[in-house]
Structure formats: C-alpha cells, structure tokens
SEMITI-326269 format. One line per field, with one value per atom (N, C-alpha, C): residue number from 0; atom name; x, y, z. Coordinates in pm, whole numbers, always signed. Example, Ala and Ser with C-alpha at 12.3 -4.5 7.8 and 13.67 -1.06 7.14 Angstrom:
<dolums>
i = (0|0|0|1|1|1) $
at = (N|CA|C|N|CA|C) $
u = (+1319|+1230|+1320|+1285|+1367|+1290) $
v = (-569|-450|-330|-225|-106|+3) $
w = (+780|+780|+780|+708|+714|+787) $
</dolums>
This chain:
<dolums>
i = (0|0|0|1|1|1|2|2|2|3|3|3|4|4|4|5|5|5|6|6|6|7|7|7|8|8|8|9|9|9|10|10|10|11|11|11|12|12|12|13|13|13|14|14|14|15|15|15|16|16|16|17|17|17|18|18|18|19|19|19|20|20|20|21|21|21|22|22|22|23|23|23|24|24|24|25|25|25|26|26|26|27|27|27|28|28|28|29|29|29|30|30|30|31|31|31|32|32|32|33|33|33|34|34|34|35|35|35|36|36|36|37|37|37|38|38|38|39|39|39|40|40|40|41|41|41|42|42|42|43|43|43|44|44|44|45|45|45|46|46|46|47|47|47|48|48|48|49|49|49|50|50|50|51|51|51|52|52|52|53|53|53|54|54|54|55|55|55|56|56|56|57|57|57|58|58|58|59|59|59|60|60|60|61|61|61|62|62|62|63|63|63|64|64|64|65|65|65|66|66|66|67|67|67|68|68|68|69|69|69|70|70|70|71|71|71|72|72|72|73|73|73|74|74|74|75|75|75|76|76|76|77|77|77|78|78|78|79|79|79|80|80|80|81|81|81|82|82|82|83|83|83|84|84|84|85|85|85|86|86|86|87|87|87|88|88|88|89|89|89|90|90|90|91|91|91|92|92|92|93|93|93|94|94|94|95|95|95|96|96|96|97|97|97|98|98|98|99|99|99|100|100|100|101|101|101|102|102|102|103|103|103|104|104|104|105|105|105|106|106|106|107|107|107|108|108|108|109|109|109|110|110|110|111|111|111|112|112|112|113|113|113|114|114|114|115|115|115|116|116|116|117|117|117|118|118|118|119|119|119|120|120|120|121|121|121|122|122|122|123|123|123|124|124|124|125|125|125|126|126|126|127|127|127|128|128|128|129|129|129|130|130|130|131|131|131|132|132|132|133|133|133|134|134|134|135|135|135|136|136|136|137|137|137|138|138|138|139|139|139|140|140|140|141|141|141|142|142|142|143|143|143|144|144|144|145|145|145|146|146|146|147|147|147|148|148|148|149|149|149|150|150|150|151|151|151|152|152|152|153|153|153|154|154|154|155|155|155|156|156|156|157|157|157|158|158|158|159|159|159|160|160|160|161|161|161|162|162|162|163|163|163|164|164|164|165|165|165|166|166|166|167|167|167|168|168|168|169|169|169|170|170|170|171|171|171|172|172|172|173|173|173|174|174|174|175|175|175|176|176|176|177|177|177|178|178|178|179|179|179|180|180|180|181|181|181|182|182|182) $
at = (N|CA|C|N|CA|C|N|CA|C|N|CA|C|N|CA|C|N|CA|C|N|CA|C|N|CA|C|N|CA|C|N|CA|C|N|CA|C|N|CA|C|N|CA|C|N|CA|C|N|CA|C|N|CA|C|N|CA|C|N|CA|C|N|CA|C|N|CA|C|N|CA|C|N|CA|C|N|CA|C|N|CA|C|N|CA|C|N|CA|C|N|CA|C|N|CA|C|N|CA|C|N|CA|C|N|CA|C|N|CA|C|N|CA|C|N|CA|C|N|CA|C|N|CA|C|N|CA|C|N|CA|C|N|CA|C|N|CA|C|N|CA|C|N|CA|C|N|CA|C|N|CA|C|N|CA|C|N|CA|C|N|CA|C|N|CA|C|N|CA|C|N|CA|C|N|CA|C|N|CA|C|N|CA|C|N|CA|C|N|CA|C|N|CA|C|N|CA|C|N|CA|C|N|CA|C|N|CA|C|N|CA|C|N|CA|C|N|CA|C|N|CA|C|N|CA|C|N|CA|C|N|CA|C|N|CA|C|N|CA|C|N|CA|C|N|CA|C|N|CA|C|N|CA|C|N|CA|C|N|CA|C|N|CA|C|N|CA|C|N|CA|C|N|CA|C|N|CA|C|N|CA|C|N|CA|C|N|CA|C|N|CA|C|N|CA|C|N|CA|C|N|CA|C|N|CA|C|N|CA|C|N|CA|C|N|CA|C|N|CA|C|N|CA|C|N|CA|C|N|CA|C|N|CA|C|N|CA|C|N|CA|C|N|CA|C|N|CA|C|N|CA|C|N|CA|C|N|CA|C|N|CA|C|N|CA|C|N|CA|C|N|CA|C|N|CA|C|N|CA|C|N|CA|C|N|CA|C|N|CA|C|N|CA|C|N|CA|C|N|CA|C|N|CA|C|N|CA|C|N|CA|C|N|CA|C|N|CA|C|N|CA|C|N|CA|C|N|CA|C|N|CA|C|N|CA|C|N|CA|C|N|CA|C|N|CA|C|N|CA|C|N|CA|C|N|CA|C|N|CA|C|N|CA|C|N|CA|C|N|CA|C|N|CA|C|N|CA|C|N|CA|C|N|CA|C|N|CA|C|N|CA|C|N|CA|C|N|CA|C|N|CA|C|N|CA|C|N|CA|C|N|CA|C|N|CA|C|N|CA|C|N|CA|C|N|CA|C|N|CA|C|N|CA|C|N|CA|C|N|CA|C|N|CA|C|N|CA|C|N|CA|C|N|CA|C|N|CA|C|N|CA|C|N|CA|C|N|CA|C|N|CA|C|N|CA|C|N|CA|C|N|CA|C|N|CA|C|N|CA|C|N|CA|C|N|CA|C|N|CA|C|N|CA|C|N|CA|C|N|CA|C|N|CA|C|N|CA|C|N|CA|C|N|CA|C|N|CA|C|N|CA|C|N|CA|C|N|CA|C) $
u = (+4040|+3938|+3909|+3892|+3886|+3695|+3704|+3569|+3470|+3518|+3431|+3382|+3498|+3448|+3401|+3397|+3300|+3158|+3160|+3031|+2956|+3030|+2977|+2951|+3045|+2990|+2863|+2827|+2758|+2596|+2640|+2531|+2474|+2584|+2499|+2494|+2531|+2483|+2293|+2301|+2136|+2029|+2153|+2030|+2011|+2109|+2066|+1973|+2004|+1875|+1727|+1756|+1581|+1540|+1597|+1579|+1535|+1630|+1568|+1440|+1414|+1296|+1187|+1242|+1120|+1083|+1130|+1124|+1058|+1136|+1076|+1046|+885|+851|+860|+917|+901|+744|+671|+604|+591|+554|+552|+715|+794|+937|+990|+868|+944|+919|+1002|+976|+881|+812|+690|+772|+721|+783|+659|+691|+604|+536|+640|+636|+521|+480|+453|+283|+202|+32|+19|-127|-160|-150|-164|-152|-29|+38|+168|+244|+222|+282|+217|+119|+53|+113|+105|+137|+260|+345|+480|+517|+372|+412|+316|+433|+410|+258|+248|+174|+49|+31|-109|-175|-116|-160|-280|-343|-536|-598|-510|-592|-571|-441|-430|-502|-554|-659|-768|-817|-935|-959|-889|-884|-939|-818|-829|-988|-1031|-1141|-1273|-1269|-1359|-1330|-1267|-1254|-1197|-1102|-1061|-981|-869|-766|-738|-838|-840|-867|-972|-978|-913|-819|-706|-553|-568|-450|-462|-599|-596|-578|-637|-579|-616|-679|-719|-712|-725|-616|-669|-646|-725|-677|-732|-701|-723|-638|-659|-641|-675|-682|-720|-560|-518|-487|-581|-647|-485|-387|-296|-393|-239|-325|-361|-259|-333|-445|-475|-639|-765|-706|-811|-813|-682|-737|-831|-804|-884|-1045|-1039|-1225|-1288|-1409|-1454|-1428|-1408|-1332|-1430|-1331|-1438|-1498|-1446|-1480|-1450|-1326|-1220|-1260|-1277|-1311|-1420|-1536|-1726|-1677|-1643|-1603|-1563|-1416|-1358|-1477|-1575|-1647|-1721|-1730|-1742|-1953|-2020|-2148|-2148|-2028|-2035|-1937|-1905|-1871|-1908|-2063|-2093|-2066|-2067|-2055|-1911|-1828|-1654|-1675|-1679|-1654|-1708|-1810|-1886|-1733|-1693|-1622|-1504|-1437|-1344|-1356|-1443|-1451|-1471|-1518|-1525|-1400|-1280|-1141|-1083|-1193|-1103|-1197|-1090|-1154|-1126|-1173|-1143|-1007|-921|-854|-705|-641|-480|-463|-526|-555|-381|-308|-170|-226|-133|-131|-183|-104|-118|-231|-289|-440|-561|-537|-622|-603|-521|-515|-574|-503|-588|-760|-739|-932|-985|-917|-989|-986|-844|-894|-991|-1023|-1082|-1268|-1266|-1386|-1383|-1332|-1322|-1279|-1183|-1166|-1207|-1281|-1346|-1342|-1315|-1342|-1436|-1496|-1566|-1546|-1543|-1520|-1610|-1577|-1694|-1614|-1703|-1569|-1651|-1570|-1575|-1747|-1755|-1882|-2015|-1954|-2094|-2094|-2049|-2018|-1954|-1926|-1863|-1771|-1634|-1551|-1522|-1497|-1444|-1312|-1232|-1092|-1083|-1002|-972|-831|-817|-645|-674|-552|-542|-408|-391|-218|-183|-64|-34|-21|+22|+89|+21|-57|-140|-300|-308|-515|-531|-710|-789|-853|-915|-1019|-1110|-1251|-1371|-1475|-1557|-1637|-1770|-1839|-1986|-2056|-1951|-1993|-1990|-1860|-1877|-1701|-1651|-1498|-1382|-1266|-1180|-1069|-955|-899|-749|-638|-528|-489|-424|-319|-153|-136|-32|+109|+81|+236|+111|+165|+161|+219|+132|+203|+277|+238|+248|+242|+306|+326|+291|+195|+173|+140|+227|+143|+28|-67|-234|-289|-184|-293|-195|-257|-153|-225|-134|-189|-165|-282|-240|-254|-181|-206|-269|-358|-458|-440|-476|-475|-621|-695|-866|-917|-1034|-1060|-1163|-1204|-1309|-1427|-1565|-1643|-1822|-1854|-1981|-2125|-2205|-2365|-2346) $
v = (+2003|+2050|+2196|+2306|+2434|+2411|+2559|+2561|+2583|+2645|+2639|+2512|+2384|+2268|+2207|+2272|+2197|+2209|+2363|+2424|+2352|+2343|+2263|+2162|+2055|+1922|+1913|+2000|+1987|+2015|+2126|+2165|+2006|+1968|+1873|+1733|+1700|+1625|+1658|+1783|+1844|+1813|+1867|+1865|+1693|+1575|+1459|+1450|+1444|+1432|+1485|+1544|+1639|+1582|+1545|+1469|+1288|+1303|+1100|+1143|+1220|+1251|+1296|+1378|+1364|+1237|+1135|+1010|+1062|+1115|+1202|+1125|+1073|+993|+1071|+969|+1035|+995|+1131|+1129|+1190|+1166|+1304|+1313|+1264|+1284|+1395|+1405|+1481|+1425|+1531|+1466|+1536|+1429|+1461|+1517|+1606|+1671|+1669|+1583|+1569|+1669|+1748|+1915|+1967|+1961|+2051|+2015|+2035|+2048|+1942|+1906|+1795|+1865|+2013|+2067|+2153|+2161|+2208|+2080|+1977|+1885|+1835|+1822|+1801|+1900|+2003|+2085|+2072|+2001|+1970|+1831|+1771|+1631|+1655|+1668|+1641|+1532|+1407|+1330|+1384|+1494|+1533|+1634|+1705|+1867|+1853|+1737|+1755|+1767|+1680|+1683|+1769|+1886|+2005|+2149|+2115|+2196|+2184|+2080|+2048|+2099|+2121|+2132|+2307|+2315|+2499|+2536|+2472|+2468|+2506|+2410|+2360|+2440|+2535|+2624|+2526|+2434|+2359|+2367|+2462|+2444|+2462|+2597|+2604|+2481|+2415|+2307|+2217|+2231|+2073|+2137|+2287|+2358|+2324|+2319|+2309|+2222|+2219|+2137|+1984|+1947|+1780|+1735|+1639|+1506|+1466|+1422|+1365|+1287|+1156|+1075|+1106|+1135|+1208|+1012|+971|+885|+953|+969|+1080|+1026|+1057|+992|+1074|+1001|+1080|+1118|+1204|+1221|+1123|+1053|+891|+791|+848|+819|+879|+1044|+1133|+1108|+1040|+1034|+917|+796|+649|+736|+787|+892|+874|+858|+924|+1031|+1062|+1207|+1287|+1421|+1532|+1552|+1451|+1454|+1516|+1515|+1630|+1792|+1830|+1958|+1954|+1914|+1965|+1974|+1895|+1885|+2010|+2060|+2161|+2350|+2329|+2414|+2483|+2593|+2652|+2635|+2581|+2537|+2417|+2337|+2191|+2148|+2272|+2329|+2223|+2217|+2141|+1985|+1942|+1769|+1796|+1858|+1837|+1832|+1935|+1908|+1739|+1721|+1573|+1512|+1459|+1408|+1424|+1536|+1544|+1501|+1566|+1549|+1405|+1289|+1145|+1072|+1180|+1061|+1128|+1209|+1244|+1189|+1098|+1082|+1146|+1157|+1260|+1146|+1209|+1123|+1065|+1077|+1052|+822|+786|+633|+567|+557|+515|+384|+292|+129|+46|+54|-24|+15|+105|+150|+103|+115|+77|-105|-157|-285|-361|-287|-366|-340|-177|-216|-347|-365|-457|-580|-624|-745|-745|-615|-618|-647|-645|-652|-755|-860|-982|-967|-878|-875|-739|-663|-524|-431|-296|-204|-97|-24|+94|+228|+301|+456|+519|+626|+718|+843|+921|+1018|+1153|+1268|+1385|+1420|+1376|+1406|+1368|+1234|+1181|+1016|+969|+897|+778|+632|+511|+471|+423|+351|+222|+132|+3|-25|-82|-120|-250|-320|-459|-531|-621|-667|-720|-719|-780|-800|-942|-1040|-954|-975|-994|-846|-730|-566|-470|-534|-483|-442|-340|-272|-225|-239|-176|-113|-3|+80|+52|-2|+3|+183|+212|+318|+268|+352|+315|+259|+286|+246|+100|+74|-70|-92|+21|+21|+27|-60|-99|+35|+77|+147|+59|+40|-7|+106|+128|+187|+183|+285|+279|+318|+393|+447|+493|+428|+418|+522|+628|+629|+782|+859|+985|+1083|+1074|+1167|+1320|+1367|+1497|+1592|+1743|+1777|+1758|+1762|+1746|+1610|+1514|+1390|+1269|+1217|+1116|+1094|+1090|+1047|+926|+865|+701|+744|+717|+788|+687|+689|+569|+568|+446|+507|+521|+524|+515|+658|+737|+828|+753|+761|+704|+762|+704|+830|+764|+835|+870|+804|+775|+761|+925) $
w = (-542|-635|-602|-704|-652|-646|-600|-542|-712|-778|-928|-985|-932|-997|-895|-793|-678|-701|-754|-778|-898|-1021|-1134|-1117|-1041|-995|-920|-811|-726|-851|-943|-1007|-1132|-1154|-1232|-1210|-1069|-1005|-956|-926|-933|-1054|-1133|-1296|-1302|-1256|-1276|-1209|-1042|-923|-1040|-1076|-1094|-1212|-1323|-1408|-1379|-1290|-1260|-1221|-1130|-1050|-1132|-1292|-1393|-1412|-1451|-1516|-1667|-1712|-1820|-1969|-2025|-2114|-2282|-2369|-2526|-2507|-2576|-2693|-2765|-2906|-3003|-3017|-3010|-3018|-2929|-2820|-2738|-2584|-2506|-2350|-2313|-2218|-2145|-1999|-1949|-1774|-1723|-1580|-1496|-1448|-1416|-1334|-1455|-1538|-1630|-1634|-1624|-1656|-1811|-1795|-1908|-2061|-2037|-2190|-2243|-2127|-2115|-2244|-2190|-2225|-2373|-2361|-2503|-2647|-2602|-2679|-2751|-2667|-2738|-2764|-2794|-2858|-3014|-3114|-3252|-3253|-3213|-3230|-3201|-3125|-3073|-3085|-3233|-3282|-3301|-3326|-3367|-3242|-3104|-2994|-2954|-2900|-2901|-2976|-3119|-3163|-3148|-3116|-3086|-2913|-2847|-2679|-2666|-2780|-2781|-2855|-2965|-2999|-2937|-2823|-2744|-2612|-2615|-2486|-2346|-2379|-2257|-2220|-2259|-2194|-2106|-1999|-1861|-1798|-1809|-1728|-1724|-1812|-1838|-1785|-1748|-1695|-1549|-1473|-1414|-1240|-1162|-1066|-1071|-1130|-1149|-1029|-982|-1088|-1232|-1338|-1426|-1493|-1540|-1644|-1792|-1870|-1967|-2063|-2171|-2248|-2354|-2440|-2548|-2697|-2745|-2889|-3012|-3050|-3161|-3284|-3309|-3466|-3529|-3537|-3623|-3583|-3481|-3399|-3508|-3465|-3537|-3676|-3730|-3920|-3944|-3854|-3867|-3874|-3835|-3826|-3989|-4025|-4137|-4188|-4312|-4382|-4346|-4262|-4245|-4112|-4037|-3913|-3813|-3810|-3777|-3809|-3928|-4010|-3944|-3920|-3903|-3750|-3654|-3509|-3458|-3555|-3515|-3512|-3613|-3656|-3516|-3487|-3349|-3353|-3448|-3397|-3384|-3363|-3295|-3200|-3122|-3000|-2925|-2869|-2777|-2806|-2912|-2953|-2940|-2991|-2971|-2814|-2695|-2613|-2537|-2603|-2519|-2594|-2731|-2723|-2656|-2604|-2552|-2439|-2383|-2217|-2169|-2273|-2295|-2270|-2300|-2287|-2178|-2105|-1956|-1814|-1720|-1656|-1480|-1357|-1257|-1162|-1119|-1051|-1123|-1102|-1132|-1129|-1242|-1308|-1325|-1265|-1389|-1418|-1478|-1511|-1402|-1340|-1211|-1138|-1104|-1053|-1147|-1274|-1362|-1400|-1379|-1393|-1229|-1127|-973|-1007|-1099|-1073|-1148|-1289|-1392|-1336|-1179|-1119|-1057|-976|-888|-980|-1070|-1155|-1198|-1176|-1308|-1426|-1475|-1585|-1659|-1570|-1675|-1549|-1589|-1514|-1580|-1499|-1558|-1472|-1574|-1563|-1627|-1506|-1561|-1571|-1731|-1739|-1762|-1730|-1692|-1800|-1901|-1974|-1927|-1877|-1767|-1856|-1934|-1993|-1950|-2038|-1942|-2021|-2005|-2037|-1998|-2046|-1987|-2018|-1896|-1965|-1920|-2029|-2025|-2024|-1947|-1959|-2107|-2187|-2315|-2304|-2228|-2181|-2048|-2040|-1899|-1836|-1967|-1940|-1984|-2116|-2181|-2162|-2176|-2146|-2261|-2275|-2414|-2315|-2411|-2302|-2450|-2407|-2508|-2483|-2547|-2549|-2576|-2525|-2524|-2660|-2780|-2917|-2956|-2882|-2796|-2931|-2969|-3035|-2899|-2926|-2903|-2913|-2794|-2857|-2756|-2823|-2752|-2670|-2565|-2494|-2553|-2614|-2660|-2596|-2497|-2401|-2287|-2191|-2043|-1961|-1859|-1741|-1766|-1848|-1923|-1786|-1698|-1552|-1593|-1544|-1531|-1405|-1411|-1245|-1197|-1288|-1283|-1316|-1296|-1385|-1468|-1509|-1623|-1775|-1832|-1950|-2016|-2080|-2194|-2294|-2387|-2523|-2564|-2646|-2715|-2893|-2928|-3086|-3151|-3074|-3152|-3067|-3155|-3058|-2982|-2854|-2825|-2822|-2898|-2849|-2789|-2720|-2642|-2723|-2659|-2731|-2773) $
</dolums>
C-alpha cells in the first residue's frame, strides 16, 4: 500500500471514529452534532424556525450558547401552530418580551436530563417527577408504557416527547409537540 492510501485510509477511518462518537440525531431533516451548542443546532432543524425566532426574540441566545448543562424540552413548529391564532404574532412583539421569555425559559431546565435520568427520577417518585425550570416554574414528567414520557405544565396540558436524547455540548434536548406553558 503506498503511503497516500495509507494516509486516506487512516483519514477516513477518523472521519468514522468521530462520527460514531457524534451519534449524530435527525431532526428537522437535519443532523443534530453533539460537539455543537443547543442553538447551534436548533438553528438547523427546519422543524424549529418558530422556536429559533422566538429565542432570538427574547434576547436568549447567549444563554442557550452558553455553558449549561441544560435540559432544553423543544416545542416544533407544529407545537407553536396547535396555539390559538395569533399567539405566536403578539408573543413575538418586543412589549411582550418579558411573557415570551417566562415562556421560554419554562421548557428549559438546569442540568444535562437524557431519558434514562429522567425516567430513574419518575421511578424514583412513584410514577411522577418534578422539575423545576430555569423560569422558576414546575414540570412533571410521566412514564406513558414502558419507553415512553409526557412532560405535563403547570396548566395541567399534556405534551408527548417526541425524539429523545438530542446530545448537545451544553445540554440535551426532547423535542416535544405541545408548547408547554407557565401560570
């Protein structure tokens, strides 16, 4: 073998290593990279342009760039349309600044949550766990069958967990399909 195809072999034997080691998730029809920050990644999932405008909105993207850990529980667009018409539009409006951020800051919680951390807590509860999230706010999550979690909101609405385990440098994400929101 000359040394050029030693070199190419050796190189994409690398690009595999680093790739398994992403464990790199679709969403939004795209890949999620671990290596990459919670909005790094958001940004390039199609499914999450409302929660992505809404982040920038609300002046968050530093804090969601930043060092976490955080449980992010990430409402799609098809979250944000189930909303009353207009909800979206008045939210985004920069004198309801402060209510967008309570809702936002509602589906983040402190600490790196995957499946398995969040399911030992709901045994460790009988069945329910509670969180408390970055707004000051409570979540509950619930087994629903053997793989499956709901996370409820203080409104006392249901939102499924739709993709699990969303690896980020700062945190993980569940994408949810309901937005959840706050008293």
């Amino acid at each position: 073998m000359t040394l050029k195809a030693l070199i190419v072999t050796g190189l994409a034997a690398a690009s595999i290593t680093v790739a398994a080691q992403e464990k790199m998730v679709m969403v939004g029809g795209e890949s999620m990279l671990p290596s990459k920050n919670i909005v790094a990644n958001a940004v390039n999932s199609k499914d999450h342009t409302t929660l992505v405008a809404a982040v920038k909105a609300a002046g968050l993207v530093e804090t969601l760039q930043g060092a976490g850990p955080f449980t992010v529980f990430a409402p799609t667009n098809a979250a944000f349309a189930k909303l009353p018409a207009g909800t979206v539009e008045s939210l985004l409006k920069p004198e309801n600044k402060p209510t967008l951020t309570k809702v936002l800051t509602y589906h983040v919680v402190s600490g790196k949550w995957d499946a398995d951390a969040l399911m030992q807590l709901v045994r460790k509860g009988n069945g329910s766990a509670e969180l408390s999230t970055v707004s000051g706010g409570k979540l509950w999550v619930v087994m629903n069958g053997q793989r499956n979690l709901v996370v409820k909101d203080e409104k006392g609405m249901w939102s499924e967990i739709s993709t699990y385990d969303v690896m980020q440098s700062n945190g993980v994400i569940h994408v949810v399909t309901s937005v959840l929101m706050p008293r």
